[in-house]
One Martini backbone bead per residue (centre of mass of N, CA, C, O) as a GRO file, in nm:
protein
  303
    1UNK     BB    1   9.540   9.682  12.171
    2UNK     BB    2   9.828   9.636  11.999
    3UNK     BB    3  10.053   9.808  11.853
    4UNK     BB    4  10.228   9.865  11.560
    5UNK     BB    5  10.630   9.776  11.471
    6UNK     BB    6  10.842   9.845  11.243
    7UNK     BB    7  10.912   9.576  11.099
    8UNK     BB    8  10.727   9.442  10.821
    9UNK     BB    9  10.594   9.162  10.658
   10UNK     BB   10  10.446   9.111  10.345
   11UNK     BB   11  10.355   8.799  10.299
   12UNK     BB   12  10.364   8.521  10.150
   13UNK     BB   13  10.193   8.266   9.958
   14UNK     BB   14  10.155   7.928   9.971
   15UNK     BB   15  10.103   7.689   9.699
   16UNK     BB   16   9.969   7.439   9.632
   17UNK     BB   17   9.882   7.267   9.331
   18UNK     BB   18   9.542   7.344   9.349
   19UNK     BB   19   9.598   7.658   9.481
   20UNK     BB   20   9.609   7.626   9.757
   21UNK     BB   21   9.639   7.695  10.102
   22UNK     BB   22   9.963   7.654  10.262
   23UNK     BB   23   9.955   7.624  10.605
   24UNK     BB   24  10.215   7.472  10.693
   25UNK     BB   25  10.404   7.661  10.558
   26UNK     BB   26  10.311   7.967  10.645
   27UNK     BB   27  10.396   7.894  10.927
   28UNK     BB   28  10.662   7.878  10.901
   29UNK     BB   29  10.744   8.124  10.789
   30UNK     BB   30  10.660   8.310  10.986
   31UNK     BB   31  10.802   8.230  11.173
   32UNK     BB   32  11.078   8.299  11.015
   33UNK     BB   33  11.041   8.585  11.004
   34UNK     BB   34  11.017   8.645  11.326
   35UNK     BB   35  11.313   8.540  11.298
   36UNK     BB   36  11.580   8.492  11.087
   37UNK     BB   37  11.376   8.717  10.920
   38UNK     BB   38  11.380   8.987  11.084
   39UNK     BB   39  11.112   9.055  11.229
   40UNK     BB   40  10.838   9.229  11.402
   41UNK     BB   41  10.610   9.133  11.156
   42UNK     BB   42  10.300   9.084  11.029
   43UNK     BB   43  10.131   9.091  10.682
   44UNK     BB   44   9.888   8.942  10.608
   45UNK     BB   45   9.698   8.915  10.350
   46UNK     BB   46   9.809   9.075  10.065
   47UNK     BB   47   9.949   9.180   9.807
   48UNK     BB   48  10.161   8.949   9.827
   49UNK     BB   49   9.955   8.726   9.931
   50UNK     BB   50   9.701   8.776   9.713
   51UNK     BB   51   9.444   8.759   9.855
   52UNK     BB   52   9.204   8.862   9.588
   53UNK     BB   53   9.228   8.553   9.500
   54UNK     BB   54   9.096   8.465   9.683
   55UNK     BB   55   8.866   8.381   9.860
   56UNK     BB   56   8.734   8.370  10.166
   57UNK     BB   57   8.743   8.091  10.287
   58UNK     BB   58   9.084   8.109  10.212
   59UNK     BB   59   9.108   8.357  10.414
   60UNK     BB   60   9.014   8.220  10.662
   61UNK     BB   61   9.146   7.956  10.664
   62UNK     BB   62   9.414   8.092  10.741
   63UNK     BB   63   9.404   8.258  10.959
   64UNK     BB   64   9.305   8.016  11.149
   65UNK     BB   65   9.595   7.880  11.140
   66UNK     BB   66   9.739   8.108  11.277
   67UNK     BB   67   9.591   8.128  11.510
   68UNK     BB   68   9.617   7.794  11.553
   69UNK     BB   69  10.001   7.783  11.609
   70UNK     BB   70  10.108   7.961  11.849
   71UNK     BB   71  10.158   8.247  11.797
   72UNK     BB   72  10.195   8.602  11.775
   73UNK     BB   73   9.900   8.832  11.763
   74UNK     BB   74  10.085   9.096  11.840
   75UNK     BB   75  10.226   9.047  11.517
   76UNK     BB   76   9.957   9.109  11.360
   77UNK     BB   77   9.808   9.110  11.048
   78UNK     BB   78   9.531   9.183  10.815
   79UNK     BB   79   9.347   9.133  10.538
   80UNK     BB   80   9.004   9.277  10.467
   81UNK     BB   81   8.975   9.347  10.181
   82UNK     BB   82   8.649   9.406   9.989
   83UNK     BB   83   8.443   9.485   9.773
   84UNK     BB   84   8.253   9.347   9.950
   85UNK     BB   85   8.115   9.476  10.260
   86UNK     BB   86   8.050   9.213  10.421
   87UNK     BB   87   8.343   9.052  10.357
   88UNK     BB   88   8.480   9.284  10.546
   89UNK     BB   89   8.310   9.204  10.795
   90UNK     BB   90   8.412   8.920  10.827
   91UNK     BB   91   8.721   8.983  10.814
   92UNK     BB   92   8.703   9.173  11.040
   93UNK     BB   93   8.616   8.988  11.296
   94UNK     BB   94   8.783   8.763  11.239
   95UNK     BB   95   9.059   8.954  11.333
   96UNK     BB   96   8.953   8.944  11.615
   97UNK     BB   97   8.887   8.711  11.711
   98UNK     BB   98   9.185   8.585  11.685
   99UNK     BB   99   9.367   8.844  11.780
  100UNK     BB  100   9.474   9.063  11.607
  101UNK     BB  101   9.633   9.367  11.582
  102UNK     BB  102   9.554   9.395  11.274
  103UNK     BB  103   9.327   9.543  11.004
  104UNK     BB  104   9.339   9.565  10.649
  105UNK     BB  105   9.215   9.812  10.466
  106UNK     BB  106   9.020   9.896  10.192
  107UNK     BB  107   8.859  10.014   9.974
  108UNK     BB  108   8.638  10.103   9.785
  109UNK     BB  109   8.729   9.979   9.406
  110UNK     BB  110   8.539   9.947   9.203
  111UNK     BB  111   8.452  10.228   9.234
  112UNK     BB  112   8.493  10.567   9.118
  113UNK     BB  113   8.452  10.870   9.261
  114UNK     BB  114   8.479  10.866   9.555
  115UNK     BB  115   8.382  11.059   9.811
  116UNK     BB  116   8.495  11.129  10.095
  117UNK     BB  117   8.219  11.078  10.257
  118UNK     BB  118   8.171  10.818  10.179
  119UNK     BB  119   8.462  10.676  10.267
  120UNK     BB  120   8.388  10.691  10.540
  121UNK     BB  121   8.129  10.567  10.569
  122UNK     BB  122   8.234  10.298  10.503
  123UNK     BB  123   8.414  10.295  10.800
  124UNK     BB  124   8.201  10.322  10.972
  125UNK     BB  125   8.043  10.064  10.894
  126UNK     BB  126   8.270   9.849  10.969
  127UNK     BB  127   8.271   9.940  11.234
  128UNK     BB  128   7.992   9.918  11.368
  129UNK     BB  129   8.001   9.585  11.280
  130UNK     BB  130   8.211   9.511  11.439
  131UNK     BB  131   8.309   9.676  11.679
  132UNK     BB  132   8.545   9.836  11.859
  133UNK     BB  133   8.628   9.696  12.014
  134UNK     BB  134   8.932   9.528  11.992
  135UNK     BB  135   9.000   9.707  11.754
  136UNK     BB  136   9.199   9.752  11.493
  137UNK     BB  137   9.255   9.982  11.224
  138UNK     BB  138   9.387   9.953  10.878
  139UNK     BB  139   9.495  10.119  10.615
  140UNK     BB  140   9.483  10.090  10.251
  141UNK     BB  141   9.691  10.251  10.037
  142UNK     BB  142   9.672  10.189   9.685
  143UNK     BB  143   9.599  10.330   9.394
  144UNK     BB  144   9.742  10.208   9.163
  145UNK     BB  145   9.528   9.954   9.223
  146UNK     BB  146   9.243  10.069   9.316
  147UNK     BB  147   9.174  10.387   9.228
  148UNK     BB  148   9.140  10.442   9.552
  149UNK     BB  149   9.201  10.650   9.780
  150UNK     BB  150   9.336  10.831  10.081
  151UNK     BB  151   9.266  11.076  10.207
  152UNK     BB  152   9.386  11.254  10.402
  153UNK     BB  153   9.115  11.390  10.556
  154UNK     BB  154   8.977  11.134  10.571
  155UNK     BB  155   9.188  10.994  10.779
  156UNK     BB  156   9.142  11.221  10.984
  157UNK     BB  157   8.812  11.223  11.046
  158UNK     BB  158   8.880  10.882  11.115
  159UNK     BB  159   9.025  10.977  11.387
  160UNK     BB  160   8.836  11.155  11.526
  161UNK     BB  161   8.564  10.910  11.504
  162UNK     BB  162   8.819  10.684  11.620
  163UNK     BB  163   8.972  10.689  11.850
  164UNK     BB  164   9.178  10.375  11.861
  165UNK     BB  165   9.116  10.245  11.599
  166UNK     BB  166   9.243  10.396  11.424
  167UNK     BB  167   9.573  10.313  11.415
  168UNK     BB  168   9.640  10.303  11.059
  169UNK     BB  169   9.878  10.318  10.760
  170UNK     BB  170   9.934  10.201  10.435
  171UNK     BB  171  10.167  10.314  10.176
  172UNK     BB  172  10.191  10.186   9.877
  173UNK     BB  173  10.255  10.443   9.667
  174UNK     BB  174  10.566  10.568   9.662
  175UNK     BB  175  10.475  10.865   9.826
  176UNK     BB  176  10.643  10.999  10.079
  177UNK     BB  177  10.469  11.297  10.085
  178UNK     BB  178  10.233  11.141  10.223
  179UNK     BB  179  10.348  11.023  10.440
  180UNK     BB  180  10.488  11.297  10.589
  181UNK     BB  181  10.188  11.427  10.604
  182UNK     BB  182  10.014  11.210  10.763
  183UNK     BB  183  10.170  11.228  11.021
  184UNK     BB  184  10.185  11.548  11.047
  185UNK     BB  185   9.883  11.549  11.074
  186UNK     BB  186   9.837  11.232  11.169
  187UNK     BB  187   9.981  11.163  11.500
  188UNK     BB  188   9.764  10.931  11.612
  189UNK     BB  189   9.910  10.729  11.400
  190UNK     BB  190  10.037  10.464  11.212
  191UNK     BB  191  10.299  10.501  10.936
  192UNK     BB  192  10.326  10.302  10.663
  193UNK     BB  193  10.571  10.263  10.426
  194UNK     BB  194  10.685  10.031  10.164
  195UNK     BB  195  11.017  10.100  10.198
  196UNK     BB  196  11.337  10.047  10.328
  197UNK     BB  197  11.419  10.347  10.275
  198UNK     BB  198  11.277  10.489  10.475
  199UNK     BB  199  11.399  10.432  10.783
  200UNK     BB  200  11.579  10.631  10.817
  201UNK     BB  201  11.322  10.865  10.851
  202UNK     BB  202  11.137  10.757  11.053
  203UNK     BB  203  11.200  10.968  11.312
  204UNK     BB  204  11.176  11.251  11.133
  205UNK     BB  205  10.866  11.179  11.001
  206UNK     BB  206  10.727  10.915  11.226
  207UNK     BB  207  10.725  10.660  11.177
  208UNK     BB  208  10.648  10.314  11.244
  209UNK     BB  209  10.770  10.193  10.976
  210UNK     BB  210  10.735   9.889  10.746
  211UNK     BB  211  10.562   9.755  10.470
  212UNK     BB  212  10.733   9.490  10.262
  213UNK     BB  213  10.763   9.225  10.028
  214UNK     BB  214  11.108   9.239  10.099
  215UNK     BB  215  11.106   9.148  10.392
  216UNK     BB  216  11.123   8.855  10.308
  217UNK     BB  217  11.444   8.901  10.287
  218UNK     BB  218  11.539   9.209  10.426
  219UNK     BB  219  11.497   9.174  10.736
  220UNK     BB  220  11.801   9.206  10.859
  221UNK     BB  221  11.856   9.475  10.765
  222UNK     BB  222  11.573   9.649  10.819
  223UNK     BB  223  11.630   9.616  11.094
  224UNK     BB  224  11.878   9.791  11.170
  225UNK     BB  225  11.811  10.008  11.040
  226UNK     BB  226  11.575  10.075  11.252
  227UNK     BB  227  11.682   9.988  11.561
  228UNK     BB  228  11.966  10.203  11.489
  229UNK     BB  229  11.941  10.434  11.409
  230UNK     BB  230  12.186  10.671  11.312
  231UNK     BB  231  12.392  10.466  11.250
  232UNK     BB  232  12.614  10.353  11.030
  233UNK     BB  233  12.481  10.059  11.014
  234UNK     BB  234  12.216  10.159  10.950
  235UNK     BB  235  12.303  10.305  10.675
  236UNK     BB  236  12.390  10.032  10.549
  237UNK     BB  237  12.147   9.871  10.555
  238UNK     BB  238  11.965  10.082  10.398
  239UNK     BB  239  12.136  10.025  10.140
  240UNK     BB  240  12.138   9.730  10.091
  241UNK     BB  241  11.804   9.680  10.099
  242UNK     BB  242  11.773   9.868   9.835
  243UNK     BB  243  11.929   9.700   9.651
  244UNK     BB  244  11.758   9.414   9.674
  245UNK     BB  245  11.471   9.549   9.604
  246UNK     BB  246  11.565   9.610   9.341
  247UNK     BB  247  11.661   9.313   9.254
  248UNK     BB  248  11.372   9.204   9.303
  249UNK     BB  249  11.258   9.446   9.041
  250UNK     BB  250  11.344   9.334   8.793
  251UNK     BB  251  11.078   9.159   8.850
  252UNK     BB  252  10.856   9.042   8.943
  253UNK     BB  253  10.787   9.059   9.212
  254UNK     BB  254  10.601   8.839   9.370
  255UNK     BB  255  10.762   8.602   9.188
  256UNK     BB  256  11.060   8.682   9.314
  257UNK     BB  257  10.998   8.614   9.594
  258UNK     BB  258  10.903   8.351   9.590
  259UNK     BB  259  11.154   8.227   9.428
  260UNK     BB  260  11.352   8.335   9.695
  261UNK     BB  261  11.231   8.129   9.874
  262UNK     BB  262  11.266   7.885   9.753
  263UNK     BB  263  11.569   7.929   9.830
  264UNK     BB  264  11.608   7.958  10.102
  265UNK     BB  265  11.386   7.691  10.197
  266UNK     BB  266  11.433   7.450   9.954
  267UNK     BB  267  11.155   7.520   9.831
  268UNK     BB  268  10.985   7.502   9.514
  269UNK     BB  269  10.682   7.568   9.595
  270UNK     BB  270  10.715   7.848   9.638
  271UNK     BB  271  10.703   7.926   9.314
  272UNK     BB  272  10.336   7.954   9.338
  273UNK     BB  273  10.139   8.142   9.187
  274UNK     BB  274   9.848   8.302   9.165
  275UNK     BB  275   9.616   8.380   8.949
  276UNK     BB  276   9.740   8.602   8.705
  277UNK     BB  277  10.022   8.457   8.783
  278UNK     BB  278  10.347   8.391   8.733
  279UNK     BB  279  10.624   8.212   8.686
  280UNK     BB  280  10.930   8.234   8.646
  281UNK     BB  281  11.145   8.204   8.400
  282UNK     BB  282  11.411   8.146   8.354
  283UNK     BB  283  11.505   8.439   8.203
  284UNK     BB  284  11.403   8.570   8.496
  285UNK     BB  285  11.582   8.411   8.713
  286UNK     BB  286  11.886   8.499   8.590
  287UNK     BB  287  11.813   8.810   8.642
  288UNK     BB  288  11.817   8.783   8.925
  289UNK     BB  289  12.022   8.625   9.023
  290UNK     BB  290  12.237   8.847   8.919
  291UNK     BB  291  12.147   9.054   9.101
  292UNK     BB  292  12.151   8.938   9.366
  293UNK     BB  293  12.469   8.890   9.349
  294UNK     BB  294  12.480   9.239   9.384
  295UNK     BB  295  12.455   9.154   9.697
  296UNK     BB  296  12.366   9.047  10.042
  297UNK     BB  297  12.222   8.774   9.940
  298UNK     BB  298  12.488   8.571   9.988
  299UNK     BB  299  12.543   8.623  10.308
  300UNK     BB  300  12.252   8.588  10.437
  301UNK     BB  301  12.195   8.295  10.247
  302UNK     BB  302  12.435   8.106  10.124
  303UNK     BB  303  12.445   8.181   9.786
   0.00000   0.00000   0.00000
């Protein structure tokens, strides 16, 4: 199974009317992400993509609507992490099945305080039941979110005794010192941290790229940023990106990525995402808007 790097977007999810998700849309962004928006890969429904509001059936079929688009399945991943360890096992043989390059497992969230050693086991278990064979598994660190870290300790064990299949890890966690230590420590996985700001740091600390839910906008400036490492050229566009990412931080993210893809793609149906989030207001519009306005975000998509 071929390895993920680079420029990664985590994906947004677009949504019919009644909530259900619109696939022939998802197809549509996912090509213009890997084109003219700038990225080297997918990482389908993750915490962007709202992933846990869905179904597993309705995860299952955007899976399957993607893997029979003919993308590039060896640009894609995606997430399967799930309360449930079955739900986590289905959605894992099938991120197999499909192709997918690798499958992006949380941990089990519900449970708080729980030891490295289930931590492991619990991988161990998914592991086992999904089938080494043409699995790529990464670790999703999200702790803000889940209350449930991955220790670097559990990581390097679940490396030694996994080698080849746990692939890597998306730290999302906001902690640099976290991703620069868990290359250093586990320097046979891939490390994404979560923010294009990282990219400059990229090869001095090891990093595989970055996993972002702004690179669905920042996409041509992160791939610079990534692919150009060094050059002046690159180090302007790890601040441009970082820039627009802040702007896009004005309020809340996920309703902000939306409602800017909805501006970029000319469709207002991308402004909806699934509850318990809601469409920003007019009054957080005009503050992203005028954010936005202070970015590279109106040269990039002639806004």
């Amino acid at each position: 199974m071929s390895r993920l790097t680079g420029v990664i977007a985590a994906a947004a999810t677009p949504l019919r009317d009644d909530l259900s998700i619109d696939h022939e849309r998802l197809v549509m962004h996912c090509r213009w992400l890997l084109g003219d928006g700038g990225c080297d890969a997918i990482n389908l429904l993750g915490t962007t993509g709202e992933a846990t509001s869905f179904s597993l059936e309705q995860r299952l079929a955007a899976m399957k609507a993607v893997a029979e688009a003919e993308l590039p399945m060896h640009r894609f991943m995606v997430g399967t992490g799930a309360s449930a360890l079955q739900d986590a096992v289905r959605l894992t043989l099938a991120a197999k099945a499909f192709g997918f390059a690798g499958a992006l497992l949380l941990p089990p969230f519900y449970y708080k305080g729980i030891d490295d050693e289930s931590l492991a086991a619990y991988v161990d278990t998914v592991i086992a039941q999904v089938g080494a064979e043409g699995l790529g598994l990464y670790l999703y660190h999200i702790p803000q979110n889940t209350g449930v870290p991955w220790p670097i300790e559990v990581v390097a064990q679940l490396a030694e005794r996994h080698p080849g299949t746990l692939a890597g890890l998306k730290d999302s966690s906001g902690d640099i010192a976290y991703s620069t230590d868990l290359a250093k420590r586990v320097p046979g996985i891939a490390v994404f941290p979560s923010s294009e700001a990282t990219l400059g740091l990229a090869r001095e600390r090891g990093f595989a790229g970055c996993i972002s839910a702004t690179t669905n906008v920042t996409g041509p400036l992160a791939r610079i940023a990534f692919h150009q490492a060094g050059t002046p050229e690159a180090a302007a566009a790890v601040a441009a990106a970082a820039a627009l990412r802040a702007a896009l931080s004005t309020v809340t993210l996920v309703p902000a990525v939306k409602d800017t893809l909805a501006e970029i793609h000319g469709d207002a149906a991308w402004r909806r995402p699934h509850p318990p989030l809601r469409p920003l207001t007019e009054a957080e519009r005009r503050t992203l808007r005028e954010a936005l306005a202070g970015t590279e975000y109106p040269r990039l998509f002639g806004r």
